[in-house]
C-alpha positions in Angstrom: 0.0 0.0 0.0 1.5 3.5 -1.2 1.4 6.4 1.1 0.7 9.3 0.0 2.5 12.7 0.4 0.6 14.1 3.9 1.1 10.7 5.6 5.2 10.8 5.0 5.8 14.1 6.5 3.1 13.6 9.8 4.5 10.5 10.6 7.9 11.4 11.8 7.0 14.3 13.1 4.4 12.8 15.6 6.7 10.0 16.3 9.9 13.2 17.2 6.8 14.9 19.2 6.1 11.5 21.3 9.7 11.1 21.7 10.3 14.6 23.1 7.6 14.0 25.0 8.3 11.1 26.8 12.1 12.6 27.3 10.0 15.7 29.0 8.2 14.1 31.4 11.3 11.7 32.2 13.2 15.2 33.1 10.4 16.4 35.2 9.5 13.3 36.9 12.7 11.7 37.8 12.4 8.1 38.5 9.6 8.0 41.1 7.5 5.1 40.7 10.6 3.0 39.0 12.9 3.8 42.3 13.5 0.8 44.7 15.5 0.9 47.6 16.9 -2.3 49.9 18.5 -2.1 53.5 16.4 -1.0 56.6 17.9 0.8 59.1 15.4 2.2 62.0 16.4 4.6 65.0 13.5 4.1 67.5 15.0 7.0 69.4 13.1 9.5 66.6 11.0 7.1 64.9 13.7 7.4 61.4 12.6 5.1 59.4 15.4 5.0 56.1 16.1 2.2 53.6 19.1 2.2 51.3 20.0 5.3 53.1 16.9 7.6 52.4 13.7 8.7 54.1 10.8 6.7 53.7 7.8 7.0 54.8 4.7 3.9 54.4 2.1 4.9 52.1 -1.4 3.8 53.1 -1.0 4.3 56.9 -1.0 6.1 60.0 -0.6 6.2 63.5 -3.1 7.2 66.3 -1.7 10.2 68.2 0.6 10.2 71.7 -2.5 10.9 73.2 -4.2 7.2 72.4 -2.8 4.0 75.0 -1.4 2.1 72.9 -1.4 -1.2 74.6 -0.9 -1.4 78.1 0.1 2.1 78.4 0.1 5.7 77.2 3.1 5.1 74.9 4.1 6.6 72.0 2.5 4.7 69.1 4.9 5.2 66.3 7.7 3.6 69.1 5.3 0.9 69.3 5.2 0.4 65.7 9.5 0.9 65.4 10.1 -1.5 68.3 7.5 -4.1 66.5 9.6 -4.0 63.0 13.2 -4.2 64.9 11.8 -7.1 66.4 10.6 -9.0 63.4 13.2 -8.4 60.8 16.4 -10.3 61.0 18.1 -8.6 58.3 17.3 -5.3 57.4 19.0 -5.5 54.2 16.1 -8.0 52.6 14.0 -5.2 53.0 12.7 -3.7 49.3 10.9 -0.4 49.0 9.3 0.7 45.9 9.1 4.7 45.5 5.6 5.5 45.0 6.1 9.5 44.9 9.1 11.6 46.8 7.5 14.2 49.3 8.6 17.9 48.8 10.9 16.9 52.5 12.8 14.4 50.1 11.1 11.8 52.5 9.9 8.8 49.8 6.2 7.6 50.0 6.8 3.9 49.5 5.4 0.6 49.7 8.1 -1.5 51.6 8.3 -5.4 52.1 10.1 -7.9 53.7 10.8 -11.5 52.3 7.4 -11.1 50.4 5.2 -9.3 53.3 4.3 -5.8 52.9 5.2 -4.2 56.3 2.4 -1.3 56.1 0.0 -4.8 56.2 2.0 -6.6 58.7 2.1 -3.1 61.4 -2.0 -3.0 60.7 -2.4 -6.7 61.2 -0.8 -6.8 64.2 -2.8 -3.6 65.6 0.6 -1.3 65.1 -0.7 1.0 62.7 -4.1 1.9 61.1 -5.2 2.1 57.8 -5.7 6.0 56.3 -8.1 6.1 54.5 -7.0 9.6 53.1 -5.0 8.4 50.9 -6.1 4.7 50.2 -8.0 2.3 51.2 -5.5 -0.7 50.6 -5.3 -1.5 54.8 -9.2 -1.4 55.5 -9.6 -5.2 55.8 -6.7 -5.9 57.7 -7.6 -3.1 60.5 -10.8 -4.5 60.8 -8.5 -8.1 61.5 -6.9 -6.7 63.6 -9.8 -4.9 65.6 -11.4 -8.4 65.3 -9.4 -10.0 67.5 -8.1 -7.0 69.6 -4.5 -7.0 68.6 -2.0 -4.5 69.4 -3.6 -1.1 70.6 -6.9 -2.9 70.0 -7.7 -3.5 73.1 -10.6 -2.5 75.4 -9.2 0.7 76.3 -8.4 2.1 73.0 -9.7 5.0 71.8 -9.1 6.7 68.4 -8.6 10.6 68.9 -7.1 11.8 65.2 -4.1 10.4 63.3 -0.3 11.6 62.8 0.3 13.0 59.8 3.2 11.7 58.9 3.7 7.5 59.8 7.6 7.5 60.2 
């Protein structure tokens, strides 16, 4: 089949424009969603939560407030929720992020897993952290587990004032 005259010049010049494109949006979105990161390292003292050296911060959940018991006691949850992951992973450097977006702090907004478990699921499970439903609604079913059955800062005395802002 014979193009004609029209068809010759618009091709190339819509594949040059899709090119440039894609080579725009590469420049202004660098290698968010693409980005992984391995190696955990937590400092409970200032709930600092980094993998392969950077911020990160779990996207999907949240903690209840200092003011909330968590557990037993009025501790801090987010300490709760630090101690919990220091006590589960053996080695930190299995641990695999996946950059969802990078916050204007630098902090990342991943999702994070260890040997296959997603540790946003495994801190709501385990009545650690709660699902926000802000921004997704991925954790819903596994806070209700974990109200279920009372786990963590489940318990009878807990009682949900607001949320932190910021998980780690």
């Amino acid at each position: 089949m014979k193009t004609n005259f029209i068809q010759q010049i618009i091709r190339p010049r819509s594949s040059a424009i899709t090119l440039l494109t894609i080579l725009a949006l590469a420049v202004t979105f660098p290698a968010m969603a693409d980005t992984e990161l391995a190696g955990l390292k937590l400092n409970g003292s200032n709930q600092d939560m980094r993998v392969g050296g950077e911020p990160v911060r779990l996207h999907g959940i949240s903690f209840p407030v200092e003011d909330n018991l968590c557990g037993t006691g009025p501790e801090e949850c987010q300490a709760l929720a630090m101690e919990f992951l220091n006590n589960w992973i053996e080695r930190p450097e299995l641990v695999q992020c996946n950059v969802l977006a990078t916050l204007s702090s630098g902090t990342h907004l991943s999702r994070c897993y260890y040997r296959g478990e997603e540790l946003a699921s495994r801190l709501v499970k385990r009545g650690r952290a709660v699902a926000d439903r802000r921004a997704s609604r991925r954790y819903v079913r596994d806070e209700h587990e974990a109200r279920r059955n009372e786990r963590g800062f489940w318990g009878p005395d807990f009682r949900m004032v607001a949320l932190t802002s910021d998980p780690f």
